[in-house]
C-alpha positions, 0 to 999 in steps of 0.5 A: 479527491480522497484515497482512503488507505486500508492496510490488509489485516495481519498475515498468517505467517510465522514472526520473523519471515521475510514477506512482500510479494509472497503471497500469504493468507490472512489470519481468518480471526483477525480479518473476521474481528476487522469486519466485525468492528465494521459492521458495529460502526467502529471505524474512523469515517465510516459508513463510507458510502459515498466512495465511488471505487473500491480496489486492491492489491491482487495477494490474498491477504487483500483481496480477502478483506477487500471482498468482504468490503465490497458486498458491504459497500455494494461496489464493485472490486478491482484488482490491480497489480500495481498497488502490491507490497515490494518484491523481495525477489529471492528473500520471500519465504525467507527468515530474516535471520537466514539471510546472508548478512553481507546482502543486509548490510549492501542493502542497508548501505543503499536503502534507495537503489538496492534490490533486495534478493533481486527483486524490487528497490524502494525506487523501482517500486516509488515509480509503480505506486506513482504511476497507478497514483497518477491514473487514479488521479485521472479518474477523478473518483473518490476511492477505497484501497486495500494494499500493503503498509509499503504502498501506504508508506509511499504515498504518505510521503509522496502527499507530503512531497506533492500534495497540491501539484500535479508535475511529474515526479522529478528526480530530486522530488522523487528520492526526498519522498523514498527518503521519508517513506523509509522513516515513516512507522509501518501502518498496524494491520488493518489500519485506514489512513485518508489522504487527499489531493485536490481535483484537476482542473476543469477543462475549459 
């Protein structure tokens, strides 16, 4: 079962602005030069025709590129909440540098378990992206998702972790995969990665 990872194109908003859950608009250039390269054939595996979902995270910056694939592709398009970037809680909007530096070190000194301005921890949002993961496994449908490079980076280092099982995401599994996804590059804007995990068995 393949899940190709599209990371949305860059977002219009000023360097050095705190952004998760916010949601900012794609840069119209930058998203137009992605459709641009799709439409000459030049980006990885394309023409992606034998996908059967198409689906995204509901922030603009998403579903702008990802509406545009959809008519390409002619599949339909599914929204789902689950695949949005982490929640910086009271943080989104903000500059980095206006941030109190006491909650950057209490974070960095909990990188696992802090809630950035009472948002979202890293775990908190392992268990989103895990839980929709596991009900897209069910689909058993090759699938196309346009989402953030905080999903991405999850489920990288969740494939890593459990690339073949299907056991439930004990507690020790669960911080090693948040552990590496920390330490995973944050994907370029408008990147594709393909993962893919084997099918469930057939019932007999």
């Amino acid at each position: 079962m393949r899940l190709l990872l599209i990371r949305h194109t860059a977002p219009d908003i000023a360097a050095g602005m705190c952004y998760g859950r916010l949601d900012v608009p794609a840069l119209p250039a930058e998203r137009d030069a992605w459709l641009a390269d799709w439409d000459a054939g030049r980006h990885p595996g394309q023409p992606w025709s034998d996908y059967q979902r198409l689906v995204c995270s509901p922030a603009r910056r998403c579903r702008s590129l990802a509406t545009a694939l959809s008519r390409r592709l002619v599949l339909p398009l599914n929204s789902d909440p689950a695949w949005q970037e982490m929640d910086f809680g009271a943080w989104e909007g903000q500059s980095w540098d206006a941030i109190a530096r006491s909650a950057i070190n209490a974070w960095a000194a909990d990188p696992l378990d802090y809630a950035p301005g009472a948002g979202e921890s890293v775990r908190a949002m392992m268990q989103r992206v895990l839980t929709a993961h596991k009900a897209w496994r069910q689909l058993e449908q090759d699938t196309i998702l346009v989402t953030h490079g905080g999903v991405i980076r999850l489920l990288q280092a969740w494939h890593a972790a459990r690339p073949a099982d299907d056991l439930p995401p004990d507690p020790a599994t669960l911080r090693s995969a948040c552990q590496q996804a920390l330490t995973l590059p944050t994907p370029m804007p408008g990147s594709q990665v393909l993962l893919q995990w084997k099918r469930f068995p057939s019932e007999p």
